[in-house]
C-alpha positions as CSV (number, residue, x, y, z in Angstrom):
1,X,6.4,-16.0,-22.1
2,X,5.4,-18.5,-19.7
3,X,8.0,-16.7,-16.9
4,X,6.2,-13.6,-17.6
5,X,2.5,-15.3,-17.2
6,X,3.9,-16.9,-13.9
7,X,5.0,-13.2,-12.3
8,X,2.0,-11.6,-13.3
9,X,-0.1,-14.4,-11.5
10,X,2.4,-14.1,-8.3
11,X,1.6,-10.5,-8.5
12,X,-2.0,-10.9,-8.2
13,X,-2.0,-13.3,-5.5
14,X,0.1,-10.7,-3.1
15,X,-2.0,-8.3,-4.2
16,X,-4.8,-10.1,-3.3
17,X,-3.3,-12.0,-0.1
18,X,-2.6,-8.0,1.1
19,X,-5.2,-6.4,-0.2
20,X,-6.7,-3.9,2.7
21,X,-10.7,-2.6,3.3
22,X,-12.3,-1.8,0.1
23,X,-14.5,1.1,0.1
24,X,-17.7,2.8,-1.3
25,X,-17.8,6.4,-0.9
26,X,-20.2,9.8,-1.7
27,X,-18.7,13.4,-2.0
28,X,-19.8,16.4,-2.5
29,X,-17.6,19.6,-3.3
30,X,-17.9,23.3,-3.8
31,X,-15.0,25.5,-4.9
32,X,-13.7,27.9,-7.4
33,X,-13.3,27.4,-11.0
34,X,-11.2,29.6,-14.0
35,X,-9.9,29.4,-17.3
36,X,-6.5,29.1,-18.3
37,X,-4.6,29.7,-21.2
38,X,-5.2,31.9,-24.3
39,X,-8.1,34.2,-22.8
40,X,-7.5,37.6,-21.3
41,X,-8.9,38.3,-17.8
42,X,-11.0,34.9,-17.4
43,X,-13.4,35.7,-14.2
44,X,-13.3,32.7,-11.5
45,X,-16.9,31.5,-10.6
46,X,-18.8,28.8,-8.4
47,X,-18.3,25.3,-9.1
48,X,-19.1,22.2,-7.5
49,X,-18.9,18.3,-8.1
50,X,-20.9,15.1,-6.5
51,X,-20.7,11.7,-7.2
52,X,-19.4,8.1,-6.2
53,X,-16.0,6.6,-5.7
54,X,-14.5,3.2,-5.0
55,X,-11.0,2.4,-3.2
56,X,-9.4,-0.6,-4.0
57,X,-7.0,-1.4,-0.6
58,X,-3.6,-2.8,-2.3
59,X,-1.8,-2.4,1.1
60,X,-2.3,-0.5,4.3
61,X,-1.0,2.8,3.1
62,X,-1.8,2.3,-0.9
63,X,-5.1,1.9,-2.9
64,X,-6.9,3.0,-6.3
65,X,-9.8,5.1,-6.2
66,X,-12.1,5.5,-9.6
67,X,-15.1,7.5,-9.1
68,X,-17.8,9.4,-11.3
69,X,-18.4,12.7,-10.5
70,X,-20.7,15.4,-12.0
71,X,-19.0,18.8,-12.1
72,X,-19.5,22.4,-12.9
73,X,-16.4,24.1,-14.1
74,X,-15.8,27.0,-16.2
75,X,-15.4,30.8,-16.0
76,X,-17.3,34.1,-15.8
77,X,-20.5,33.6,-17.5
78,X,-20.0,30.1,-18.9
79,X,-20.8,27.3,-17.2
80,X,-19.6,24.0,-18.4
81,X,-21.1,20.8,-17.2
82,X,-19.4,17.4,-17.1
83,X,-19.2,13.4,-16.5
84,X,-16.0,12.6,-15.4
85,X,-14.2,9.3,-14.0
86,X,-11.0,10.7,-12.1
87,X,-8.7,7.4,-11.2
88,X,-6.8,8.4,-8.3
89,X,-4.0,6.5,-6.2
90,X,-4.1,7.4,-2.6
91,X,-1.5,7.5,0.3
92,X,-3.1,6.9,3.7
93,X,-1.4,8.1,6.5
94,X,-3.2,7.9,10.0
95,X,-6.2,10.1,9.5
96,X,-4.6,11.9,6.8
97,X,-4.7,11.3,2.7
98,X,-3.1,12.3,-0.3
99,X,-4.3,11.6,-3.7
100,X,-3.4,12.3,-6.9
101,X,-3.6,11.1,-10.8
102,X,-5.4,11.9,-14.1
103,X,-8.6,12.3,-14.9
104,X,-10.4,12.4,-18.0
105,X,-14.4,13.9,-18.4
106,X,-17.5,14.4,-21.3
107,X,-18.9,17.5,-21.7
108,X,-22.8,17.0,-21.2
109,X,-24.0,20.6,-21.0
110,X,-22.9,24.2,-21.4
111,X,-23.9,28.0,-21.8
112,X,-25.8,28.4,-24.5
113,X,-25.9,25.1,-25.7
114,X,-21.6,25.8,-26.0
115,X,-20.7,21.8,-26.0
116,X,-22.8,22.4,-30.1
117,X,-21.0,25.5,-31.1
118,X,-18.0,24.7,-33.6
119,X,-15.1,24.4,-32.1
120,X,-16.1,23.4,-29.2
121,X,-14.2,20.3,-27.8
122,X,-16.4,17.7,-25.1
123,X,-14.0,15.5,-24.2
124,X,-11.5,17.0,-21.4
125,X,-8.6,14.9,-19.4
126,X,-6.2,16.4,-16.5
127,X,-4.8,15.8,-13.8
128,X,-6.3,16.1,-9.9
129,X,-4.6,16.2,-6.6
130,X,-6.1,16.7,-3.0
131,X,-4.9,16.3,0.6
132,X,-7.9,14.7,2.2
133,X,-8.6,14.4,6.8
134,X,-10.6,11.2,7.7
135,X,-12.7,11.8,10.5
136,X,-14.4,8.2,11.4
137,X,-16.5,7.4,8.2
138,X,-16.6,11.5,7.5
139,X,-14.2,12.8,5.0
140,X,-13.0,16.6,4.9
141,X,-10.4,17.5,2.4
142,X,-9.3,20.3,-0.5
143,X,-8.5,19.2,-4.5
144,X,-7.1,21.0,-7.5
145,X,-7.7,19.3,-11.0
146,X,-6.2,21.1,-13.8
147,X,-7.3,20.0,-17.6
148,X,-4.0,19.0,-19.6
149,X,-6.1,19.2,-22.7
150,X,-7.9,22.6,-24.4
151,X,-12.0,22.8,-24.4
152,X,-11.6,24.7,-27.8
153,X,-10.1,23.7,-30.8
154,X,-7.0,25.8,-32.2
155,X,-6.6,27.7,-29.1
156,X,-4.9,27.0,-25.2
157,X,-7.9,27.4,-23.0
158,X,-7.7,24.7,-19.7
159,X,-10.5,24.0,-16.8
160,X,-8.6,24.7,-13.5
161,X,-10.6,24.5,-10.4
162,X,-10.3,24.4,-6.8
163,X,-12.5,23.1,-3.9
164,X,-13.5,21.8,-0.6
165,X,-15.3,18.7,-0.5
166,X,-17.0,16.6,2.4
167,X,-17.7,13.0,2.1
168,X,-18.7,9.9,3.5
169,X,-17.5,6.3,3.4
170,X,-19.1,3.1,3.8
């Protein structure tokens, strides 16, 4: 036990004697979102997402980003509307950046009140993945997420959406 407290605090000091820039960021993205699964003909519609994220450097090429974001998904006529805390880990490669890891998100509004109808699940976790072009502090890049879990009860229907979304560091 005491070998195992003794790596885990040699751990955290590399980690923290090669830990890189930390930063803040805002995005903003607009995009395309469906509904997969056990629905016939689901039409794609607008979506879009803002919010925050932190990256947490752990070496020049590596770091964890968490963010909140607020985003519109659904399909056809029904809009869903959710909270939602994706924890990415990104590869930085000279300008360029791949991310990719799971999400999870909380329904807060629907169509016609649809997060209160029976059945009706809020609670939504997935996966995410984008390729991402650092321009300075300005941030260009596209994203998929994909829910791994169904938004109705008894039945396979998954949020996938697609997008485009601009940001800024600090």
């Amino acid at each position: 036990m005491k070998k195992l407290f003794a790596i885990a605090a040699m751990l955290l000091m590399v980690i923290g004697a090669t830990a890189q820039e930390n930063k803040l960021s805002i995005k903003a993205g607009v995009g395309l979102s469906t509904v997969t699964g056990d629905i016939e003909d689901a039409k794609t519609k607008f979506a879009y997402k803002v919010g925050v994220g932190y990256e947490f450097g752990i070496t020049e090429t590596f770091a964890i980003e968490p963010a909140l974001m607020f985003s519109a998904k659904g399909a056809g006529e029904l809009d869903l509307y959710y909270l939602e805390v994706p924890i990415m880990a990104v590869g930085h490669f000279n300008k360029l950046t791949v991310n990719a890891g799971p999400y999870v998100g909380y329904g807060i509004a629907g169509t016609d009140s649809y997060f209160d109808l029976e059945g009706a699940k809020r609670f939504e976790a997935g996966l995410g993945a984008g390729l991402k072009y650092n321009f300075d502090k300005f941030i260009v890049g596209v994203d998929c997420t994909y829910g791994l879990t169904s938004i109705v009860e008894d039945f396979s229907c998954k949020n996938l959406a697609f997008g485009l979304t601009l940001g800024y560091s600090f």
